[in-house]
Structure formats: structure tokens, C-alpha cells
N, C-alpha and C positions, 0 to 999 in steps of 0.2 A: 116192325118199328124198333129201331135200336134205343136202348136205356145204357149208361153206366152211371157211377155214384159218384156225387158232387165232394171233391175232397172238402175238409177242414175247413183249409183258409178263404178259398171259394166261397164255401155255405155263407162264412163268418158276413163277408161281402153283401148277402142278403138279408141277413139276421139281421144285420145294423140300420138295413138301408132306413131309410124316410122319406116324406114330401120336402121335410126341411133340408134333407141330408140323402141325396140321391151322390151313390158311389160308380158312376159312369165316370169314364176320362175320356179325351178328345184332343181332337187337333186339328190346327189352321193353317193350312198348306198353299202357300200365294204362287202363282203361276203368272209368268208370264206369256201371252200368244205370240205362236208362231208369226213372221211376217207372213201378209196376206195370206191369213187366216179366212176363211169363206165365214159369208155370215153366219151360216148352218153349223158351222164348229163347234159349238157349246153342247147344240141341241145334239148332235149326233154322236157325243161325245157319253152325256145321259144316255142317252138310246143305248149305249155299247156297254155300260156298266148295267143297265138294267138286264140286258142279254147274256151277261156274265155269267159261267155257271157260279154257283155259291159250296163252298167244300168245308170240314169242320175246320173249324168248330160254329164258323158264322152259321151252319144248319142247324145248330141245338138251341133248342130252350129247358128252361127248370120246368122242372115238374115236381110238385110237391103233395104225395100222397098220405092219402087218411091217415096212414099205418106204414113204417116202416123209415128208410133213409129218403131224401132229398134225392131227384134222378137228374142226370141232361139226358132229352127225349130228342130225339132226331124229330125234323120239322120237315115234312115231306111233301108240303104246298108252300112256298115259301112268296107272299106277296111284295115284290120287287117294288110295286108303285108307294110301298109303305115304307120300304128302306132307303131306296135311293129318290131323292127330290131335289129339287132345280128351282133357285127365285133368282133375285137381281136385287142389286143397291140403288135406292134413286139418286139423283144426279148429285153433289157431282162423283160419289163413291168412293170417298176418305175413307184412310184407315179407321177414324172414330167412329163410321156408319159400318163399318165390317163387323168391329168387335161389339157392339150395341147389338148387332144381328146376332151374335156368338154369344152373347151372355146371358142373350135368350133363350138360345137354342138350348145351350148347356143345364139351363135350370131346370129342364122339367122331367119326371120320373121316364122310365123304359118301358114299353106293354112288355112285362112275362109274359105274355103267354103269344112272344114272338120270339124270335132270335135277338139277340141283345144289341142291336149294333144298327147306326145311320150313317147315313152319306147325302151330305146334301152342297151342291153345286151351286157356288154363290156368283154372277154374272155383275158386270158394270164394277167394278175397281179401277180405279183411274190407271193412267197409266199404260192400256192396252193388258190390261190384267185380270183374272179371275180368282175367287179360291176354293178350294175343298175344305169342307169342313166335315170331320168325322168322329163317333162316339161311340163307343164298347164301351159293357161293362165289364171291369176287371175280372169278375167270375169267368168270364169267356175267355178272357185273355190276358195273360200279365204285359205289363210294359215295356219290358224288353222283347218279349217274344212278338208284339204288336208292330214295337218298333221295327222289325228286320223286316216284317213283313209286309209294313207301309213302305218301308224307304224299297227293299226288295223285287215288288212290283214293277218300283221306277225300272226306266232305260237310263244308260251311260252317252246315249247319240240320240239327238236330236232327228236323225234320219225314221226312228224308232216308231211306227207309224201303230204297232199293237197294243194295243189296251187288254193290261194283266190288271185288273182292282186288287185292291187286299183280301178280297175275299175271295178269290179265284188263286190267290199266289200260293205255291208250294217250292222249296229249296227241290234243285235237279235232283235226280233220283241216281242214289250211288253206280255205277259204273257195276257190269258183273264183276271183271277183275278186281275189285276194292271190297273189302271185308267190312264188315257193319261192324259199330262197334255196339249196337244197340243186341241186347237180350229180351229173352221172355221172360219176363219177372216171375221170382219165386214167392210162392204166397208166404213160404212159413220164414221165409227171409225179408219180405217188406214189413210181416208183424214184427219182426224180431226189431229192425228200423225203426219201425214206429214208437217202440218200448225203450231203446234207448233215446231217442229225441225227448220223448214225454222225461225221461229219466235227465238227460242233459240238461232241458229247460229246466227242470227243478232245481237240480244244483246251482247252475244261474241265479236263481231266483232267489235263493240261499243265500248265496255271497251279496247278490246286489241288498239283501236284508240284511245282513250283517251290516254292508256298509252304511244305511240308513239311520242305525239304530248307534254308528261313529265304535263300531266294533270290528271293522276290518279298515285297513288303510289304502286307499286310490285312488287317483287321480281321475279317472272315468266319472261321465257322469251320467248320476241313475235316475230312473223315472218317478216321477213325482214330488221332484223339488225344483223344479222352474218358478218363476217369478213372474204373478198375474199380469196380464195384460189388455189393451184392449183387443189384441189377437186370442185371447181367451174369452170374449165372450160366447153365450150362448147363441146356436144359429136360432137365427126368431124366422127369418124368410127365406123363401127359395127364390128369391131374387141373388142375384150373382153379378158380382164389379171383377173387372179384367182389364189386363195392362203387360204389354209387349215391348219388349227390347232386346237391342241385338247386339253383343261385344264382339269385336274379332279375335276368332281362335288363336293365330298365329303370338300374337299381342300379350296374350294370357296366359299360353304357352312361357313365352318371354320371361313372362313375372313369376312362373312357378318354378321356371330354373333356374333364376336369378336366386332366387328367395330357396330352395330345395326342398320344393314342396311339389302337389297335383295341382292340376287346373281343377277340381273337385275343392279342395282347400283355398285356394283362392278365390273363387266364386262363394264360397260360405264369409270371407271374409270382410267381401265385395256385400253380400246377400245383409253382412249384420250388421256391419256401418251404416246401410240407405236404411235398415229400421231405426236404428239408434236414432238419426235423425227426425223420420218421420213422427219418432215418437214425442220426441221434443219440439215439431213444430205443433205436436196435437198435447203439448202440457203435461206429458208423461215421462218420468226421472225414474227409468227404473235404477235399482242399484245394485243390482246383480246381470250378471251376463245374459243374457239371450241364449235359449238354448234351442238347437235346430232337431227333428226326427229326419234320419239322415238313411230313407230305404238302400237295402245293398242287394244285388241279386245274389242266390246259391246254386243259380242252374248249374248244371257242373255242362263241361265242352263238349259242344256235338247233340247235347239234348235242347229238342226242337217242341214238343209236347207243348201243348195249349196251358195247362196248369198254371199256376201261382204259384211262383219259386220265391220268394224274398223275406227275407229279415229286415231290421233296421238296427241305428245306435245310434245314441243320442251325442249331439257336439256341440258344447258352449262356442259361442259367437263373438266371444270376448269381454272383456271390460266396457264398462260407460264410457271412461273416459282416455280408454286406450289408444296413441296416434296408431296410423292405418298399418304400418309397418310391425310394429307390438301386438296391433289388434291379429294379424296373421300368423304371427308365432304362437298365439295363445290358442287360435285355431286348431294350428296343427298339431299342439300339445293334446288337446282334449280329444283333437279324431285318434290321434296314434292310441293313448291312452284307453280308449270306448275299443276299436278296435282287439288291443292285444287283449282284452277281455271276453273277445269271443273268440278269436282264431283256435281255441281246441274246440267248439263245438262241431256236432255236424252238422248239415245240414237241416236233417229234418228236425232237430234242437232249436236253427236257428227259425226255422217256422213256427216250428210248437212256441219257442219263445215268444213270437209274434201275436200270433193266435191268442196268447194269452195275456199278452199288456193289450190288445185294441179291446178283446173281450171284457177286461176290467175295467177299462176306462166308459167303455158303452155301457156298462151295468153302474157305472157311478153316476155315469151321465145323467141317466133315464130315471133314477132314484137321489139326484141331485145331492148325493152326496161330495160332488164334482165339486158344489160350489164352496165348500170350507175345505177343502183339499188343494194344495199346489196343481196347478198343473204338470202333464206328464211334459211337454216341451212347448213353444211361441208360436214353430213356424215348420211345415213338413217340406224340405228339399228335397230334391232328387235331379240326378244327373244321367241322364241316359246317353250314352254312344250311340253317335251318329253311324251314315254309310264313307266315309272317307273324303277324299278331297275333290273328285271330280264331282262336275256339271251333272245332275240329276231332270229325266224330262218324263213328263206325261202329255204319250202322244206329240210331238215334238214343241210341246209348253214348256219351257227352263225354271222348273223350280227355285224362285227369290227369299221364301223365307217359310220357316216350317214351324210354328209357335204352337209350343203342348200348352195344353188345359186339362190339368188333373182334375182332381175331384176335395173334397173338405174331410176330413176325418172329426171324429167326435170331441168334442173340448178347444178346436183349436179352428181361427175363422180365416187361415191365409196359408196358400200351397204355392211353391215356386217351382217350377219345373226346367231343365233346360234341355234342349236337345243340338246336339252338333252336326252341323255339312256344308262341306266343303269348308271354308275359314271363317264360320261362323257359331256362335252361340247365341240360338235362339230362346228367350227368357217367358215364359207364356206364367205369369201371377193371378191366382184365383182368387175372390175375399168373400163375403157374407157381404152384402151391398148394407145391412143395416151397421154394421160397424167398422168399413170401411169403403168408406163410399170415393175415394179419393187415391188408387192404388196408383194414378202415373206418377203422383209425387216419389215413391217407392220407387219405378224403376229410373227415376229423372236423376233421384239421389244416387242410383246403382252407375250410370253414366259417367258421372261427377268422383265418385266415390273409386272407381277404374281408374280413371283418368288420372286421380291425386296417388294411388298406389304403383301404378306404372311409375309415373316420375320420380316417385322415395325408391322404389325398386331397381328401377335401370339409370336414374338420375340423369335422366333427358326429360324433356316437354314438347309434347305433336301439338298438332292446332287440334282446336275441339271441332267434334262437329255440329252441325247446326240441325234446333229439333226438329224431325218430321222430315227428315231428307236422308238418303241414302243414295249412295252412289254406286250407280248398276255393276256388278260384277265383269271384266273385261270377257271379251267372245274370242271364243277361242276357234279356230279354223275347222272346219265341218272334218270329223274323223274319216279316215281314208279306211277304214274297218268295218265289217260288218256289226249290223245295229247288236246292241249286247244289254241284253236282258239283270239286271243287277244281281247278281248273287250273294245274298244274305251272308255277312261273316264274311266271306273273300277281303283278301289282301290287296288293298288300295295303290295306286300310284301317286306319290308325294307332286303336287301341280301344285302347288299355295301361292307359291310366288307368282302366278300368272292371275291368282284370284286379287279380288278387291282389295286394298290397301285404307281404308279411309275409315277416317277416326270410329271410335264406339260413336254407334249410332242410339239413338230412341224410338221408338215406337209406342210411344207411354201413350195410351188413351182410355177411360174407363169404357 
């Protein structure tokens, strides 16, 4: 039976966990069927992910002994009928009965003492449509490395008749004539690593106290001086509200080069306008900015490893009362700003750094010293890269919309996730259902909120679109190429202009 030892930020993952506050993340992955699709399609579709082999990291579970460190224990019986499951929507299978299915799913704790991770096959979405819905827990797998390996699986051709699940996917295996750039790690050099990360974080830690205490001067802004909210409250239930929408990449793109900024800065600025709002239809004037926890990966290139690679920084969201245009310079002031703050750490500084703001805020939390202290930031973003521009399919189904569902972090009751494919940004928002039971308003305002920034930005106006309607992606003629397996990381071919065109869409339903 294979053991190794749960790093850090992993463990930290567990340490935290709770009923109230389960650290799984997920995703809702909407398909469209094949034309004349047999009615056994679904079912044999289960059948073939059940018969999947399962490869790590999906075969480990925790183990955690009398004595000694936290292990992952290879799982060498693995009960497929417990991971992968199959239900249906009743009639007439709205998006708002998808995501009702999904915020159920999402809320309940993981069995340790399985492999950390579901799949469950949701039937009847109108439309001629299905979706996957799937959950890991971070321990098992970080987010971007999840990501390559959910979109990775997909085919590029619709002709693509094999079923790779996620858990069966591995990037090709280098060529003999290609040189790895991977090594055997040295032990007395990843102490060495470790020693200065722990060393790096501290100085960090130094400076962001100096500047607390208005003894160093920056523009960055540091943890634990946010401005309460009701996205601060404590989570009371493991009930979960949820709300989807979709912007077009190409569109967004538009406004950050307009403007000389990232679709990441944009989307934060788009992200703190729709709360500004929301906050103010619920009687809330906060008078300081909104401030976002803004995850970054430090995988470095080529490293594929299951682990948890990431840091964060924190990025004010602008003024109250800043138009949309001011509100996005103020953005991008605060990300550059948080950013050149870290650019000399290393990596494992920017983990140790991590490791130790979640750990401090979980130990204020649990001894509610939380609640006469600022919070550390409003609202947890994150942006993950998509597979590129083409057409993605499972089993010849064309992937329509791919909406992540993270998870809550301790002090703070709302996570916005986006993820990118083909000319889309998919917006998947998690909340505490007792404190905000009403998240489509959030992405209704995000819609509105796009729409009014485009226009200051490129100074045109499109027609809006209309909610709960999206218009199908154009089809593009059956590839004359053999079917092609998606390979993670690979270099895309720019197609955009043959994809969809049609305004920011919503998807907003609790």
C-alpha cells in the first residue's frame, strides 16, 4: 500500500474543514447531445465512466495516524457506484432546477475515508441537454491543475466517440527524443527551499506590519483592514445559494485593451460594481472600497504534480462612489501595487505566506476573535485559464457552458470563480444561503455593469441581451482530421470569430 506525506497547504485544507465550511470545489459542465443520440446515451455514457480506470491522485485518500505526520494512502478497492451517480431534472429542467440540484450537491461534507472526489450525471435539461457536475477536494487537487485535466480529457471533434473522464486523464507521455525537464528532488535542497520560503513569508510579514502600524509607506493593500460586511458574516449553515453567468471573452478582451489592462482587472471591476450595488439594494453604504482575496498560481512551467501551488493578494475594488471607468483604474492601481509586493518572493514564500494568513484567520475565526477584528478581504476571486478557442465535446456532446463552484473560506460568505472556453466567461458565485440568499441579483448587476463599461470604454452600445437566453454557439463543419484528444497546455488555434457573438448573457439563478 503506497503512503506519502500530505504537504502544508493540503493538510491546512483539512485542518479547516467543517459541516459549516466544507473545502471541496466543483463544476457544472452543460452539454449539449449529439443529434440522434440513442436513448441509452446517458446510461452508457455512466457505464463507461464507471469502467474507467482511476489513476492519482483520484486513488488516494487521507490517512491520519495515532502518531506521526498526515499520509495520502493509495485506495486499492475503489467503489465506483459511490463516485460516479446519474439522476435527472423533473420537467421541464430550467437552469434554476439544475443549480437548486447543485447547491445541494455542493453542500455536503466528503467521506475521507474514500478518494476525495464525485461525478454525478445530471439528465433532462431542456434543450436536448445534460450536465456534469463534479467535486474534489482541493487537498487532492489544485485548481488549475484540475482545470487542464477536466478540460484535457475533452476531444476537439465531435467525431471523438472515447471516453477519457478526469480521472483517467494524463498529459502524453514525452517522446524518447525530448529531454524531461523534470528531476529527482534533493532532500537537503527542498529543506533548504523550505527554510527560505518560511524565511521569505516572514519578512513579508514584517513589512505588511510595519505598514499596519502606518510605519512603511504602500499603496498594496494588507490583510486585515477590509471593511465589514454582510459578505462577512459568520457561516451559520451548510446550505449554499448559487448563480451563473456568462460574459463574452472576445468583448472583454476589447475593454482591457482599450482601457491597458487584463481581462482579470476587468472582471474584478465588473465583480465590484454588481456588489456595490447589491449592497445598496440590501441598505449597505459601505465607505471604503471592497476588497477582493485575488488567488495566483506559482506552479512554475511543465510542473504537472497534484499538489497545491498557490498564493494570493489582496485588491481593492474601488471607491463607493467611483464611475465604472475610475472604478477600473483604481483596480488596476491596487492589483499592480499588491502584486509588485510580492514579485521577489519565491514560491514556496508565496505558499508559506498563504498557509499563514488562512491559518490565522481559522484561529481567529474558531476563538471569534474574528468578530472585533477587520476583516482580511469581502469577497474571494479567482480566474482560471481556460483550453482555448475551439469547440470542446464529450463523446460527441459540445460542451455550452462550464460554470466553477469553488468553495467558502473562513470569515468571508461569497466566492466568484471564472473560468474561460472558447469565447466565453463562465461566472459560477457561491454564498452562505443564510446571508445571501439572493446571489442572481449579483450576477444580474454583473451583466448591466459589463454592458455600462464596454460603452465608457470603447464608446459604442450593442443591444442587451435578454435574461435566460443565450444564443447557441455557430457549428462549425465536421473536422476533416482525425479525432484529437485535447492536450492540456497546448497552443490553441484563434477560431473566435466563427464563435457566438451575442451580447453578455445571464444565467443568474439561486
Amino acid at each position: 500500500m503506497s503512503r506519502k506525506i500530505i504537504p502544508p497547504l493540503d493538510l491546512m485544507f483539512f485542518l479547516t474543514e467543517s459541516a459549516e465550511s466544507p473545502k471541496h470545489v466543483g463544476a457544472v459542465q452543460v452539454f449539449e447531445l449529439p443529434p440522434n443520440a440513442p436513448d441509452n446515451y446517458l446510461l452508457d455514457l455512466v457505464d463507461a465512466f464507471k469502467k474507467a480506470p482511476v489513476i492519482a491522485p483520484f486513488n488516494y485518500h487521507p490517512y491520519f495516524p495515532r502518531f506521526g505526520m498526515p499520509q495520502w494512502e493509495e485506495d486499492e478497492e475503489i467503489e465506483m457506484d459511490y463516485h460516479v451517480r446519474h439522476s435527472a431534472l423533473p420537467k421541464p429542467g430550467n437552469n434554476e432546477q439544475l443549480m437548486q440540484v447543485v447547491q445541494r450537491l455542493h453542500s455536503s461534507l466528503m467521506d475521507r475515508k474514500r478518494p476525495g472526489w464525485i461525478c454525478q450525471v445530471i439528465e433532462g435539461r431542456e434543450g436536448n441537454r445534460f450536465a456534469v457536475y463534479s467535486k474534489i477536494h482541493p487537498a487532492s487537487l489544485d485548481g488549475m491543475s484540475g482545470v487542464k485535466r477536466m478540460y484535457g480529457s475533452l476531444s476537439t471533434s465531435p467525431r471523438d466517440k472515447k471516453v477519457v473522464p478526469t480521472w483517467s486523464y494524463e498529459e502524453e507521455k514525452k517522446s524518447s527524443g525530448e529531454k524531461s525537464t523534470r528531476r529527482k528532488p534533493d532532500p537537503l535542497k527542498t529543506i533548504q527551499k523550505q527554510f527560505d520560503g518560511l524565511t521569505g513569508a516572514y519578512d513579508f510579514f514584517t513589512k505588511m506590519g510595519l505598514q499596519w502600524m502606518h510605519m512603511r509607506d504602500s499603496k498594496a493593500q494588507i490583510p486585515f483592514t477590509a471593511k465589514r460586511t454582510r459578505m462577512n458574516r459568520p457561516i451559520e449553515w451548510d446550505t449554499r445559494s448559487t448563480a451563473v453567468c456568462t460574459l463574452p471573452l472576445d468583448r472583454v478582451k476589447a475593454v482591457g485593451k482599450a482601457q491597458g489592462c487584463t481581462v482579470n482587472e476587468v472582471v474584478l471591476a465588473v465583480i465590484g460594481a454588481a456588489l456595490q450595488d447589491y449592497l445598496e439594494q440590501h441598505h449597505e453604504n459601505p465607505e471604503a472600497p471592497l476588497v477582493a482575496l485575488c488567488p495566483m498560481s506559482v506552479r512554475s512551467a511543465g510542473d504537472d504534480t497534484a499538489s497545491t501551488q498557490v498564493s494570493a493578494v489582496h485588491v481593492r475594488l474601488g471607491e463607493p462612489g467611483a464611475g465604472i471607468i475610475e472604478r477600473l483604474k483604481q483596480v488596476v492601481d491596487s492589483s499592480h501595487a499588491s502584486k509588485n509586493e510580492v514579485e521577489d518572493l519565491t514560491p514556496e514564500a508565496m505558499i508559506d505566506y498563504a498557509v499563514i494568513i488562512f491559518a490565522l484567520w481559522e484561529v481567529l475565526q474558531r476563538t471569534r476573535i474574528d468578530r472585533i477584528l477587520a476583516p482580511s478581504y469581502n469577497v474571494l476571486v479567482s480566474n482560471v485559464p481556460g483550453p482555448g478557442d475551439e469547440d470542446m465535446y464529450l463523446c460527441g456532446s459540445r460542451m455550452v457552458a462550464s460554470y466553477p463552484i469553488s468553495t467558502l473560506l473562513p470569515g468571508v460568505n461569497l466566492n466568484a470563480t471564472v473560468l474561460s472556453h472558447g469565447n466565453s466567461l463562465d461566472f459560477g458565485l457561491l454564498g452562505d444561503k443564510h446571508a445571501l440568499p439572493d446571489l442572481e441579483i449579483v450576477v444580474q448587476r454583473m451583466v448591466v455593469r459589463f454592458e455600462e463599461l464596454e460603452t465608457a470604454a470603447l464608446g459604442k452600445k450593442r443591444p442587451k441581451a435578454r435574461a435566460g437566453r443565450k444564443k447557441p454557439a455557430a457549428r462549425r463543419p465536421a473536422a476533416r482530421r482525425p479525432a484529437a484528444r485535447r492536450k492540456a497546455g497546448a497552443a490553441k488555434p484563434k477560431t473566435a470569430a466563427t464563435r457566438k457573438k451575442a451580447g453578455a448573457k445571464s444565467r443568474a439563478r439561486a
